[in-house]
Short mmCIF file of the C-alpha atoms (twelve columns), coordinates in Angstrom:
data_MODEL
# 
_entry.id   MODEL 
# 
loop_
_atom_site.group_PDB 
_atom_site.id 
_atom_site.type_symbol 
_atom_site.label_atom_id 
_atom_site.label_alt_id 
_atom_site.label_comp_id 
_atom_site.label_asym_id 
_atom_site.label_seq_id 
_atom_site.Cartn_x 
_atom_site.Cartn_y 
_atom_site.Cartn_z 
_atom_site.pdbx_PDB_model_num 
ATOM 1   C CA . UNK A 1   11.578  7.501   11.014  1 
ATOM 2   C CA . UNK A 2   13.469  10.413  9.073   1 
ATOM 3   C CA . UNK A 3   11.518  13.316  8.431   1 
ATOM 4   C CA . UNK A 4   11.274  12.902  4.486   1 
ATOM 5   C CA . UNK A 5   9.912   9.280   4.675   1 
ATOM 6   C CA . UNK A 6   7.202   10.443  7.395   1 
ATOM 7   C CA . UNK A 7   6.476   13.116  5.045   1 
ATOM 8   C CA . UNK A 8   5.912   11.081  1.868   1 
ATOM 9   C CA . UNK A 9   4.192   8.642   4.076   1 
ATOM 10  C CA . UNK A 10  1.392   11.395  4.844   1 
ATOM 11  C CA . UNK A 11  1.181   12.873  1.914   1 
ATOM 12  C CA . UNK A 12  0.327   9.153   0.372   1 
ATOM 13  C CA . UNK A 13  -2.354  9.179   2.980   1 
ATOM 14  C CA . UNK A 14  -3.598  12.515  2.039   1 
ATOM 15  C CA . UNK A 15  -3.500  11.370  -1.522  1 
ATOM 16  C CA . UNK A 16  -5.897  8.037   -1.101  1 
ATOM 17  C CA . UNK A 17  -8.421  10.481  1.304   1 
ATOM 18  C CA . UNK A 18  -8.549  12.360  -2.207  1 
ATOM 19  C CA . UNK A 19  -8.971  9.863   -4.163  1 
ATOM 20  C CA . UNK A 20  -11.593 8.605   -2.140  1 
ATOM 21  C CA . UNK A 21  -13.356 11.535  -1.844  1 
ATOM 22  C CA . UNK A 22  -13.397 11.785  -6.238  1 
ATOM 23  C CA . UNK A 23  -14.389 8.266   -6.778  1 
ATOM 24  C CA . UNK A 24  -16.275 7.123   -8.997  1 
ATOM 25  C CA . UNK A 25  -20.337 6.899   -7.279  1 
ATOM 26  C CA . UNK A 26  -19.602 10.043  -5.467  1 
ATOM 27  C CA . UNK A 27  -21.769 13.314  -6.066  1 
ATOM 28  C CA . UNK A 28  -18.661 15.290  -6.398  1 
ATOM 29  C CA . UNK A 29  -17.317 12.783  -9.209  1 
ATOM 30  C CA . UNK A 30  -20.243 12.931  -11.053 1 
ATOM 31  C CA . UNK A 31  -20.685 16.623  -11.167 1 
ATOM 32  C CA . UNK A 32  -16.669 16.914  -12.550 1 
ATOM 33  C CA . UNK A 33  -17.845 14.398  -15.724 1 
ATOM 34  C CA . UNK A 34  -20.651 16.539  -15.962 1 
ATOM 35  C CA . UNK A 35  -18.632 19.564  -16.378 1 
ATOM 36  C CA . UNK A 36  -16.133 17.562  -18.775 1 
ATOM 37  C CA . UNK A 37  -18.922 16.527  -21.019 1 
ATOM 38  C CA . UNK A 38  -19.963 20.408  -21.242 1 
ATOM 39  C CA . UNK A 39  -16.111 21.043  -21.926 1 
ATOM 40  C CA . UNK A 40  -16.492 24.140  -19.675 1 
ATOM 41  C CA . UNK A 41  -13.584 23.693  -17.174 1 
ATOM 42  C CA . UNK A 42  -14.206 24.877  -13.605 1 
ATOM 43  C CA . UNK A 43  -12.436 25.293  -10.313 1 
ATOM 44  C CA . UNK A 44  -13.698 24.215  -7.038  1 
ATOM 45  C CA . UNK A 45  -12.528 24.938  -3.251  1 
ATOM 46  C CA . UNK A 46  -13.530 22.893  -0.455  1 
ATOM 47  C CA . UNK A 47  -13.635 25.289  2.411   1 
ATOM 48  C CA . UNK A 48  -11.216 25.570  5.183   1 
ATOM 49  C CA . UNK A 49  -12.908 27.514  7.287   1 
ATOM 50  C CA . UNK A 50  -11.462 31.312  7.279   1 
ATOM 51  C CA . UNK A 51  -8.640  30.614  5.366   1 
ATOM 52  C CA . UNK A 52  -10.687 30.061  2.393   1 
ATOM 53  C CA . UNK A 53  -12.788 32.628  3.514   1 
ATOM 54  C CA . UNK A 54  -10.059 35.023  3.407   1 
ATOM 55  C CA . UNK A 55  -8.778  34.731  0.116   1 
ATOM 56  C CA . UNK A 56  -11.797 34.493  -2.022  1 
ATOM 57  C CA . UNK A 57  -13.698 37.815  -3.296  1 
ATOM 58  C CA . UNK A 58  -16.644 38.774  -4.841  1 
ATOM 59  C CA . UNK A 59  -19.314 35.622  -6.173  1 
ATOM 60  C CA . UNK A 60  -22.333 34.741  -4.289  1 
ATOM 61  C CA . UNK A 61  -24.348 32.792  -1.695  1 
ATOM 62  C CA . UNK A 62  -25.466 29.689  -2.978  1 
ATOM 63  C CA . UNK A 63  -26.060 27.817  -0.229  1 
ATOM 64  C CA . UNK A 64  -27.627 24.601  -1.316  1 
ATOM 65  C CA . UNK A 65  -27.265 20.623  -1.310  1 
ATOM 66  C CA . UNK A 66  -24.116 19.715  -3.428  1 
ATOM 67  C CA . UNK A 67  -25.437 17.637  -6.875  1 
ATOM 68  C CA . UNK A 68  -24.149 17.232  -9.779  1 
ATOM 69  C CA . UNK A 69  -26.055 19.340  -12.176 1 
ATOM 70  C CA . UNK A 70  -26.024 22.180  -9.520  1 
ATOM 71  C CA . UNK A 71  -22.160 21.625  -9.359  1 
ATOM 72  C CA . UNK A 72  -22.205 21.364  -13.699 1 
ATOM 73  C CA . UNK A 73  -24.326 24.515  -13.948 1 
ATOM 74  C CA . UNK A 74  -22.929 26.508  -11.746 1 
ATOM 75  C CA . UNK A 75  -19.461 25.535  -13.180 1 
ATOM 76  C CA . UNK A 76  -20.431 27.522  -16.468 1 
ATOM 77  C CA . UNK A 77  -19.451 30.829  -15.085 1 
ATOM 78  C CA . UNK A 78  -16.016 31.798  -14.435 1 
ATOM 79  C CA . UNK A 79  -15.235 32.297  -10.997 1 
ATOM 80  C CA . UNK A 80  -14.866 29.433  -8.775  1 
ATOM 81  C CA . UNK A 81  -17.303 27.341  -6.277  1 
ATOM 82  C CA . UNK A 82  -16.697 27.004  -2.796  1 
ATOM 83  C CA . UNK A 83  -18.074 23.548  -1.373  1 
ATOM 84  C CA . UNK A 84  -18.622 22.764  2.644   1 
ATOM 85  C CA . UNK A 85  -15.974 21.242  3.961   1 
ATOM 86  C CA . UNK A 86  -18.432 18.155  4.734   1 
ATOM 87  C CA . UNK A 87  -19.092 18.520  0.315   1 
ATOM 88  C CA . UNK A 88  -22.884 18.150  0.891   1 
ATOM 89  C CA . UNK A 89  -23.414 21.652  0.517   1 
ATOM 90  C CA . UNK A 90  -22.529 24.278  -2.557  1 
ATOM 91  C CA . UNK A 91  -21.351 27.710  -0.426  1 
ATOM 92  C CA . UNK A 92  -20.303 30.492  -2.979  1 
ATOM 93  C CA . UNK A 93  -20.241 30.641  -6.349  1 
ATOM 94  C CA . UNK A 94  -18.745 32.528  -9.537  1 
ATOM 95  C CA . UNK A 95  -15.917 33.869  -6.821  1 
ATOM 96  C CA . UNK A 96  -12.210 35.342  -7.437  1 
ATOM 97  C CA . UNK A 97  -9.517  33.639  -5.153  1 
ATOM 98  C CA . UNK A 98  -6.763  35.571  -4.557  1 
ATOM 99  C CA . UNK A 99  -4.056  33.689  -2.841  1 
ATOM 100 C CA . UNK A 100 -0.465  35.150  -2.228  1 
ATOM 101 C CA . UNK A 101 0.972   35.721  -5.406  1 
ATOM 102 C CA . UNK A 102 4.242   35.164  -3.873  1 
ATOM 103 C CA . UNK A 103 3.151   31.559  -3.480  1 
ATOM 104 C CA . UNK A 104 5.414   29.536  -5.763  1 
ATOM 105 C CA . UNK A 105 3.395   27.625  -8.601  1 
ATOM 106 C CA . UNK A 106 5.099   25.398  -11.607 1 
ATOM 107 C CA . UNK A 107 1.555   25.713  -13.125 1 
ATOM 108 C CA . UNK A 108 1.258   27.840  -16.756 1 
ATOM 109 C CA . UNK A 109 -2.776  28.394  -17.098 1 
ATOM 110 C CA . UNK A 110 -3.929  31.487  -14.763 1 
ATOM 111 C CA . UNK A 111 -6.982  28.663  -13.512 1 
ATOM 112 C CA . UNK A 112 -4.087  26.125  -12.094 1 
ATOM 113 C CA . UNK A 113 -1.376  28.750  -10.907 1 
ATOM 114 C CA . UNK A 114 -4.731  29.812  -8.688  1 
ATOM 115 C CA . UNK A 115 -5.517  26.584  -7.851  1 
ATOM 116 C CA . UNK A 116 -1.885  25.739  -6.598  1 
ATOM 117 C CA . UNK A 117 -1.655  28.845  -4.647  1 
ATOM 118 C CA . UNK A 118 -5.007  28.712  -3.151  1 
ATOM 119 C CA . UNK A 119 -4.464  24.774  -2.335  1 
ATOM 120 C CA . UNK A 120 -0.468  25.741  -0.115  1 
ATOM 121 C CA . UNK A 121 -2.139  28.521  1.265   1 
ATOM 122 C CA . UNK A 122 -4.990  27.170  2.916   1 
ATOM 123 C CA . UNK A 123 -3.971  23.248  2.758   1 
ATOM 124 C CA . UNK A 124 -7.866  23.112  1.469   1 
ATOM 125 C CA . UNK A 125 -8.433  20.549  -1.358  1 
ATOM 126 C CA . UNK A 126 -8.698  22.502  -4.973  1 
ATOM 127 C CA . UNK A 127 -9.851  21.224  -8.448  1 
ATOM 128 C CA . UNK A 128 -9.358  22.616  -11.333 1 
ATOM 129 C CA . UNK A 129 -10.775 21.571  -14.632 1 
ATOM 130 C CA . UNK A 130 -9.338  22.228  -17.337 1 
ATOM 131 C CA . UNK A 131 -11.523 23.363  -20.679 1 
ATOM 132 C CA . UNK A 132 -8.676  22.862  -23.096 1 
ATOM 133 C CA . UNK A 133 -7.148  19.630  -22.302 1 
ATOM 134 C CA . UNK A 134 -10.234 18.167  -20.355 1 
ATOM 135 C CA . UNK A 135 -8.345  16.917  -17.459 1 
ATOM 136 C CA . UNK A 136 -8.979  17.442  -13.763 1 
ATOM 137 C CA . UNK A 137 -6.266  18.290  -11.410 1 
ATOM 138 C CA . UNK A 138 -6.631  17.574  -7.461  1 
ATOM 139 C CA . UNK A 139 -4.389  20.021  -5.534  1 
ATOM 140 C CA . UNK A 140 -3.594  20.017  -1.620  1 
ATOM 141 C CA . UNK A 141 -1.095  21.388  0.201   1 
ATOM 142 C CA . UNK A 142 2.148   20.138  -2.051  1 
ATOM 143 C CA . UNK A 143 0.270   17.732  -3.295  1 
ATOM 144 C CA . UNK A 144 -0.662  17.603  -6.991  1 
ATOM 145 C CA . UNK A 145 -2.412  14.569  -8.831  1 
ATOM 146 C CA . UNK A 146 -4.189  14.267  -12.118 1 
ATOM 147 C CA . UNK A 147 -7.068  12.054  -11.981 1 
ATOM 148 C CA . UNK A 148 -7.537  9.124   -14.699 1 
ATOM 149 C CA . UNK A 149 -10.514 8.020   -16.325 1 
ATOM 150 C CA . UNK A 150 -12.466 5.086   -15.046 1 
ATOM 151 C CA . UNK A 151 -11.364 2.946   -18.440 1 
ATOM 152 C CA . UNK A 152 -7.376  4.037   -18.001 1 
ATOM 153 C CA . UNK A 153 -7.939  2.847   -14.459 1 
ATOM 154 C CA . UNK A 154 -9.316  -0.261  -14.724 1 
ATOM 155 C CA . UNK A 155 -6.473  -1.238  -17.711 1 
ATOM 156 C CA . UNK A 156 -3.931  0.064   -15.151 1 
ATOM 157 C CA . UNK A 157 -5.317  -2.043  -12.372 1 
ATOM 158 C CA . UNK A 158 -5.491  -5.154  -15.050 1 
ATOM 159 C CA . UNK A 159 -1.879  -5.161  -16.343 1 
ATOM 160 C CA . UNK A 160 -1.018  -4.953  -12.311 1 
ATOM 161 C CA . UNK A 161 -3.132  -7.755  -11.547 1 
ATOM 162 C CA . UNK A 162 -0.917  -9.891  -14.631 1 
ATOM 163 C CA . UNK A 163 2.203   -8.440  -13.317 1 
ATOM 164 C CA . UNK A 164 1.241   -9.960  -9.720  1 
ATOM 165 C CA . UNK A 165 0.071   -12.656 -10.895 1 
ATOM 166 C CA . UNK A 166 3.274   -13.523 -12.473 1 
ATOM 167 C CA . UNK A 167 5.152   -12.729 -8.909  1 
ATOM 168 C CA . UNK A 168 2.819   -14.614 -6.848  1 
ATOM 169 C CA . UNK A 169 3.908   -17.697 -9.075  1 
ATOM 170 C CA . UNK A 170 7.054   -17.184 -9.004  1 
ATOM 171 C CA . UNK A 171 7.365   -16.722 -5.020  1 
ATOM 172 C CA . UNK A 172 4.870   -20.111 -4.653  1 
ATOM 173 C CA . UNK A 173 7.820   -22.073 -6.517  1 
ATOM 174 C CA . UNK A 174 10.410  -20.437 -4.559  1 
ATOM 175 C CA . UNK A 175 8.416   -21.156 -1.214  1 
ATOM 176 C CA . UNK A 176 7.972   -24.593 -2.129  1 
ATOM 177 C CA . UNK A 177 11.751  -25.087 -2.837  1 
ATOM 178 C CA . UNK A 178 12.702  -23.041 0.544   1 
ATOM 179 C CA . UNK A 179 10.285  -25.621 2.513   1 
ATOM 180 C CA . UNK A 180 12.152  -28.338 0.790   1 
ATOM 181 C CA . UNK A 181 15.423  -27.183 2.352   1 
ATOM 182 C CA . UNK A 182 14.711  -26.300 5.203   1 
ATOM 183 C CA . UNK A 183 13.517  -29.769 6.587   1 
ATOM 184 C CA . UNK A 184 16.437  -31.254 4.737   1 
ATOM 185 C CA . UNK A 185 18.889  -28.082 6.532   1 
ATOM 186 C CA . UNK A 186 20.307  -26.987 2.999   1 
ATOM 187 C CA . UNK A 187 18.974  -23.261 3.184   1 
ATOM 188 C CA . UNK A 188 21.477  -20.971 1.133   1 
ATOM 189 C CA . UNK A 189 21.261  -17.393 2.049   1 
ATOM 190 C CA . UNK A 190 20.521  -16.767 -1.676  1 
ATOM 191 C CA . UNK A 191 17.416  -18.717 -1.201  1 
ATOM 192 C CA . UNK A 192 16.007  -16.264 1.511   1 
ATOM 193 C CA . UNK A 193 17.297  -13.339 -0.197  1 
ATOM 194 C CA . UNK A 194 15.389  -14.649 -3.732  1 
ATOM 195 C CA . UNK A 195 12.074  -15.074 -1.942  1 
ATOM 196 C CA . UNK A 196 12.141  -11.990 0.078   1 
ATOM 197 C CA . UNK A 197 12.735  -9.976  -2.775  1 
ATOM 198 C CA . UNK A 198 9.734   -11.314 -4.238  1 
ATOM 199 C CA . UNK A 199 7.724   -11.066 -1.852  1 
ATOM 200 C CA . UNK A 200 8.659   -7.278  -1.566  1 
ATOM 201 C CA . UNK A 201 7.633   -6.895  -5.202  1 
ATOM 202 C CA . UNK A 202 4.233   -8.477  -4.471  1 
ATOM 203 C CA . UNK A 203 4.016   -6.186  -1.328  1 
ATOM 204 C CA . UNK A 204 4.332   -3.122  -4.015  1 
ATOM 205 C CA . UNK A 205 2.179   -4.326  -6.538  1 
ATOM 206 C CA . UNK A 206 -0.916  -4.650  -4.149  1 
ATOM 207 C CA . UNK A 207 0.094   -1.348  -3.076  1 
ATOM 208 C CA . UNK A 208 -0.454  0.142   -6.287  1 
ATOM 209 C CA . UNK A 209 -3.434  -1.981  -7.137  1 
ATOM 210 C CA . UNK A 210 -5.017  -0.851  -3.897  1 
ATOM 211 C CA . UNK A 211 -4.553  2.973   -4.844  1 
ATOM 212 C CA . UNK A 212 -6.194  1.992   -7.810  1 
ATOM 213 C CA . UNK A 213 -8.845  0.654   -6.044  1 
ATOM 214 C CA . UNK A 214 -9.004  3.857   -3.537  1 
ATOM 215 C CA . UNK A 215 -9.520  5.716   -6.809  1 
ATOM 216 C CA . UNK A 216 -12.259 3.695   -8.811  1 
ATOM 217 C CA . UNK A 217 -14.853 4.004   -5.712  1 
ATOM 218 C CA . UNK A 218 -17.744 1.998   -6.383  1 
ATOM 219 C CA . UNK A 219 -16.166 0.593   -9.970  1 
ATOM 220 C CA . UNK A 220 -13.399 -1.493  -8.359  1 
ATOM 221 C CA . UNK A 221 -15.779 -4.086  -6.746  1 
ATOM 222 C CA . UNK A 222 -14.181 -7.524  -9.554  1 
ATOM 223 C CA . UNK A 223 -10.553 -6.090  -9.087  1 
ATOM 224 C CA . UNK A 224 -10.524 -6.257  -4.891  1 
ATOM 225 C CA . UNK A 225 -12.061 -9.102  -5.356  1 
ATOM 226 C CA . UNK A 226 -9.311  -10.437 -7.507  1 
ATOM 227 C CA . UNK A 227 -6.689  -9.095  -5.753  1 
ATOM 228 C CA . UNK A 228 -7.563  -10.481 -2.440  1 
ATOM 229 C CA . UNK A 229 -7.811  -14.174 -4.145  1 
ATOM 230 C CA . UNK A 230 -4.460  -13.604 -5.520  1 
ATOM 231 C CA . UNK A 231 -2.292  -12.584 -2.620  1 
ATOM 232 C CA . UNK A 232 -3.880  -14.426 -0.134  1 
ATOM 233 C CA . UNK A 233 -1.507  -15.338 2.441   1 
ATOM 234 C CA . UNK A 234 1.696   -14.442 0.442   1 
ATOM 235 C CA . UNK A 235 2.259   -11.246 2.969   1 
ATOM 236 C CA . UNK A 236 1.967   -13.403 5.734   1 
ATOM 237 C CA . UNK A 237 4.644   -15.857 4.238   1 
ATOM 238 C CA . UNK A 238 6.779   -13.266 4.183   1 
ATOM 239 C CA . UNK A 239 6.935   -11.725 7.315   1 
ATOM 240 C CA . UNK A 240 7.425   -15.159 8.654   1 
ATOM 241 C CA . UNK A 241 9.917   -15.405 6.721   1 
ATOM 242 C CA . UNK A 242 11.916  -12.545 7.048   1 
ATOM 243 C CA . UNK A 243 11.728  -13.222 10.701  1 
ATOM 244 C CA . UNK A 244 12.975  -16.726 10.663  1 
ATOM 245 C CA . UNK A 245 16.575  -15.525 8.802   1 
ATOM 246 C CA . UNK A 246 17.287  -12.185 10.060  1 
ATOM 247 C CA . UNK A 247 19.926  -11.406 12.155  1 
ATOM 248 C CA . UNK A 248 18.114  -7.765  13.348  1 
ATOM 249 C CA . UNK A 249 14.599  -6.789  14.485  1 
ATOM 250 C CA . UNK A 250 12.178  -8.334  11.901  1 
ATOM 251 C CA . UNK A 251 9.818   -5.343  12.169  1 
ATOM 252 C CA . UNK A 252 12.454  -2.747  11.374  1 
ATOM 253 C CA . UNK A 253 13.500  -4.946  8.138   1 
ATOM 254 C CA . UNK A 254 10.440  -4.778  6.604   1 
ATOM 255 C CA . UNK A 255 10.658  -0.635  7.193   1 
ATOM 256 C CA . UNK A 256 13.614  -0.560  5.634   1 
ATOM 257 C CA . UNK A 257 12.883  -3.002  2.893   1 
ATOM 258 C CA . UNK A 258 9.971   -0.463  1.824   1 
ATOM 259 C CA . UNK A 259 12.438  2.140   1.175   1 
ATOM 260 C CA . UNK A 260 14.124  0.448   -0.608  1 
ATOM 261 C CA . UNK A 261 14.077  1.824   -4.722  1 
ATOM 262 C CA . UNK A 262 13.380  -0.849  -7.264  1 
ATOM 263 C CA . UNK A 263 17.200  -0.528  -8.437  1 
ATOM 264 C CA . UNK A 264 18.281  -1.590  -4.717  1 
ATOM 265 C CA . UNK A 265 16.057  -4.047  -4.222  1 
ATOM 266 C CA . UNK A 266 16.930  -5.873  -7.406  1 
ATOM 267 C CA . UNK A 267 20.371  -6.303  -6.382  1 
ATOM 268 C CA . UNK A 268 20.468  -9.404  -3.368  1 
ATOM 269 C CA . UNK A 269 23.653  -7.581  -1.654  1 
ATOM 270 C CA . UNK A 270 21.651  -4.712  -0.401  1 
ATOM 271 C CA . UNK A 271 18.883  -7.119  0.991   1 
ATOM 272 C CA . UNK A 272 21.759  -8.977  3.046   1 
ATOM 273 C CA . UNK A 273 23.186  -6.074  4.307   1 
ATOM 274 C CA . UNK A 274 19.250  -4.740  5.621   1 
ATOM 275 C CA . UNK A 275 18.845  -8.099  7.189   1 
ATOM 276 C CA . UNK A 276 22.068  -7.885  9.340   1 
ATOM 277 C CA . UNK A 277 24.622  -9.958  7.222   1 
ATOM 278 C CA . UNK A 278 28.023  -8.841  5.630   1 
ATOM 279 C CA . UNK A 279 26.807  -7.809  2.420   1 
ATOM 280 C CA . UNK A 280 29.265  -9.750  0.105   1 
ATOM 281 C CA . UNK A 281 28.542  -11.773 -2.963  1 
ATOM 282 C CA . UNK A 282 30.359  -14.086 -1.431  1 
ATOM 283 C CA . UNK A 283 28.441  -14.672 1.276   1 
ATOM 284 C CA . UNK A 284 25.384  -15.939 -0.963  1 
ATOM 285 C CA . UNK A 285 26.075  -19.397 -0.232  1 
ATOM 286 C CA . UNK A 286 26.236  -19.603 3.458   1 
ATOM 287 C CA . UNK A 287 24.113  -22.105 4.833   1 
ATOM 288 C CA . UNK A 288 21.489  -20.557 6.800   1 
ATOM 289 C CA . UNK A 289 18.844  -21.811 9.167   1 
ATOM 290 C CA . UNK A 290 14.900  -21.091 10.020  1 
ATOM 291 C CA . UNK A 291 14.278  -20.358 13.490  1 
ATOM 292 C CA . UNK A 292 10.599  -22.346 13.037  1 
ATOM 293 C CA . UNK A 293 8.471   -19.262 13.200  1 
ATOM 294 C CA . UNK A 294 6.802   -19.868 9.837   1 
ATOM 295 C CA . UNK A 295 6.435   -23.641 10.102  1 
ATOM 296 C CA . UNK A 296 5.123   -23.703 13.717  1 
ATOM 297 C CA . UNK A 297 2.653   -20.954 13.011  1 
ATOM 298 C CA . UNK A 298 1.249   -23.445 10.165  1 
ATOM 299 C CA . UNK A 299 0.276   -25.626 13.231  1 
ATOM 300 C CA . UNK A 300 -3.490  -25.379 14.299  1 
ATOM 301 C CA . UNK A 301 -4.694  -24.101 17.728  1 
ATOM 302 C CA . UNK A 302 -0.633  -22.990 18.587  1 
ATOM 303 C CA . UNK A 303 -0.540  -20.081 19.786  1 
ATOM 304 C CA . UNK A 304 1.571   -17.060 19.431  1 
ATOM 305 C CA . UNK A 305 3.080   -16.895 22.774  1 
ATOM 306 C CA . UNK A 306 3.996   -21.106 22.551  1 
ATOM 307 C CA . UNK A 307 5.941   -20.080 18.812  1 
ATOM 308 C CA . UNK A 308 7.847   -17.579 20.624  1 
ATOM 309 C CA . UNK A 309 8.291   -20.079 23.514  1 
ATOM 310 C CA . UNK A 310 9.486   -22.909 21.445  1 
ATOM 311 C CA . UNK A 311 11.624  -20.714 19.084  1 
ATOM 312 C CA . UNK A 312 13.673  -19.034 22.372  1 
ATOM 313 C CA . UNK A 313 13.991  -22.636 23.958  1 
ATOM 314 C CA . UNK A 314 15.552  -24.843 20.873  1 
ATOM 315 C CA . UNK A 315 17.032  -21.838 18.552  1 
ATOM 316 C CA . UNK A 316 15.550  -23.016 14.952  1 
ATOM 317 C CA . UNK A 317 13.839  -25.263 13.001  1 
ATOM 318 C CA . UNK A 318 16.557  -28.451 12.650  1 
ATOM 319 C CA . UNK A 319 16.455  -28.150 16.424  1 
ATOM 320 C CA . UNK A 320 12.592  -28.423 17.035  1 
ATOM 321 C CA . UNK A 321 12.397  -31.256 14.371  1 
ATOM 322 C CA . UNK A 322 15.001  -33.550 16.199  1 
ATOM 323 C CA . UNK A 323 13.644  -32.659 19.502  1 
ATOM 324 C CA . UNK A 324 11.484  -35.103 21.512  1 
ATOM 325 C CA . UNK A 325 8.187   -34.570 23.156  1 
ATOM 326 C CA . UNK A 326 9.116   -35.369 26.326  1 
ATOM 327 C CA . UNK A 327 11.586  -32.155 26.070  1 
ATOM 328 C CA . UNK A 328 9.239   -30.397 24.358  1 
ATOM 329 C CA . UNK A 329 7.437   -30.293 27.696  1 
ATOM 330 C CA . UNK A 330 10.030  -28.948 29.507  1 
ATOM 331 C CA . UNK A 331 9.651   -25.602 27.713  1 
ATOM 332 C CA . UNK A 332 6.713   -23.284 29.556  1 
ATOM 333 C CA . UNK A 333 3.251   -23.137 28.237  1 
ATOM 334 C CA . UNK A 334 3.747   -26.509 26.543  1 
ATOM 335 C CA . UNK A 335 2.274   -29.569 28.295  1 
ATOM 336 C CA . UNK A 336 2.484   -33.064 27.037  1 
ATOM 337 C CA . UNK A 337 -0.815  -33.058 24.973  1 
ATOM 338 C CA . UNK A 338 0.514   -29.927 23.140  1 
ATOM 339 C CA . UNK A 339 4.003   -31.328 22.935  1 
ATOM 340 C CA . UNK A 340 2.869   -34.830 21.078  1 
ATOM 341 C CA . UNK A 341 0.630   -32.683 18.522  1 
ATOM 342 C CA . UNK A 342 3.037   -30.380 18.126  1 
ATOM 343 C CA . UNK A 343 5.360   -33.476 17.186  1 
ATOM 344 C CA . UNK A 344 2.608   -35.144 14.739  1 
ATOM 345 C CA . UNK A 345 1.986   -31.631 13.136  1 
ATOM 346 C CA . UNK A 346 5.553   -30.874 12.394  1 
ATOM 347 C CA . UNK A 347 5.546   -34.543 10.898  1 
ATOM 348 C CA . UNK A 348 2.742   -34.132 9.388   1 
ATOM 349 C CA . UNK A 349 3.922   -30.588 7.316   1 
ATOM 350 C CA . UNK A 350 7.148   -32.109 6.622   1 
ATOM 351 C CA . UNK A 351 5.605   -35.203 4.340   1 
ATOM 352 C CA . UNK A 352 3.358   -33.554 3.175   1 
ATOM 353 C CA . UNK A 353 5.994   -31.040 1.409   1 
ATOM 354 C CA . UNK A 354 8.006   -33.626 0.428   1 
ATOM 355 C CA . UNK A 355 4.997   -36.164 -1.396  1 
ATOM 356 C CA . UNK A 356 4.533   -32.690 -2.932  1 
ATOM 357 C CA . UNK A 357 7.734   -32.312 -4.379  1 
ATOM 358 C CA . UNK A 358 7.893   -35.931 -4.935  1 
# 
């Protein structure tokens, strides 16, 4: 994985671990709206052992349980507070930090250019809250992230529940079409690139909705539950799917598909080319055919091992369906008791799709 994808991968991590530790229900989190409500502002250090140590001065011992009146109170003066690196415990208070001045900042306000500095230098986590606009600021390393209010959240989190709700319906009528064709052996390449893309879109969505999540702590209990209802098995779908059409490894498509930007995954050419095809226009309407993976896996009590078994033996789905279960058993793993249900299942899936339609 190149170095700058690795790196924005981490520093998404790093992001949700701060979220989670400012959530809404947490001590910290409640002391910060304390000291918004007293419009004081404040900045706070989570220590890092010497390295905080080391470029704070003056201030004094505290050294008490972290709550949030202590945190409010103590916020009122103007140095900053140093909490345990655990946060359960209030360290220092009304200190100077004095990072490298050298340390670049693209902050304005002396209280945020400190808090930048201090948070590269030591890689410790650093609020700052700020009197004039009453916002708080999370800073880490080269990370930087303004935290939203539990109401902004929650209306984020609800216009990306609509917006996947809209997607999910969308790839459930595509799906349903796809099944169609692929028991009749009419699969277009356009098809497959149509539903992948959606599903990709869903994959994002959820993404966001579960930062949102990360961030709202105790307050997103109705939207998980929402979200989980709504995606359901849609991710599953389309892994399955993805590995039934392309023409590379199925694992690496789905990396690259997630670096994808929104601009190249809205055009179907760039999709093709990811998932090993010459990426034409005019190669949209190639016929294309499942291996099975998705439709076998549908089958109770199969295992994953007998999929892969099947799938190597008879090459794709038009191949299993017109098989027999007499050469079904010829394949390993797959006996004659597993063969016949395997027969009656496939049978079973394939009416069932079309009374659907029908």
């Amino acid at each position: 994985m190149p170095d700058n994808i690795q790196n924005k991968n981490n520093n998404l991590l790093n992001l949700l671990a701060l979220l989670k530790l400012t959530s809404p229900g947490t001590p910290l989190r409640e002391g910060l709206e304390m000291i918004l409500q007293a419009n004081t502002g404040g900045l706070i250090v989570v220590e890092n052992a010497e390295k905080v140590i080391n470029a704070i001065d003056g201030g004094f011992k505290v050294d008490c349980y972290l709550t949030p009146p202590a945190l409010a109170e103590l916020a009122k003066m103007d140095g900053a507070i140093i909490l345990s690196k655990d946060m359960k415990k209030i360290l220092y208070a009304n200190t100077q930090l004095v990072p490298d001045y050298l340390i670049s900042t693209s902050e304005r306000g002396t209280r945020h250019r400190a808090a930048e500095r201090m948070a590269k230098q030591t890689n410790s986590l650093v609020i700052a809250i700020s009197q004039s606009r009453n916002i708080v600021s999370l800073y880490q390393g080269e990370i930087k992230y303004v935290l939203k209010s539990t109401s902004e959240l929650v209306s984020k989190a609800s216009q990306a529940l609509q917006t996947l709700e809209r997607y999910r319906l969308v790839f459930n009528e595509a799906l349903d079409e796809l099944e169609i064709l692929e028991f009749q052996d009419q699969v277009k390449l356009f098809d497959v690139l149509n539903i992948v893309q959606k599903g990709e879109m869903i994959k994002r969505i959820k993404g966001e909705i579960g930062r949102y999540i990360v961030e709202l702590g105790r307050e997103s209990r109705l939207i998980e539950m929402q979200l989980k209802e709504m995606v359901g098995n849609i991710l599953d779908e389309y892994r399955e799917i993805i590995r039934d059409y392309t023409k590379e490894n199925y694992r690496k498509v789905i990396e690259k598909l997630m670096k994808m930007s929104m601009e190249e995954l809205l055009e179907p050419t760039n999709i093709m080319g990811i998932m090993g095809y010459r990426a034409k226009a005019e190669n949209l309407d190639i016929s294309v055919s499942s291996r099975g993976y998705r439709v076998l896996s549908k089958i109770p009590h199969l295992s994953s091992s007998v999929i892969e078994n099947v799938v190597k033996a008879l090459g794709d789905l038009p191949n299993i369906m017109n098989t027999t279960a007499v050469d079904l058993t010829e394949i390993n793993e797959v006996g004659e008791i597993r063969a016949n249900s395997i027969k009656q299942e496939l049978e079973r899936l394939k009416n069932k799709i079309f009374l659907k339609k029908y």
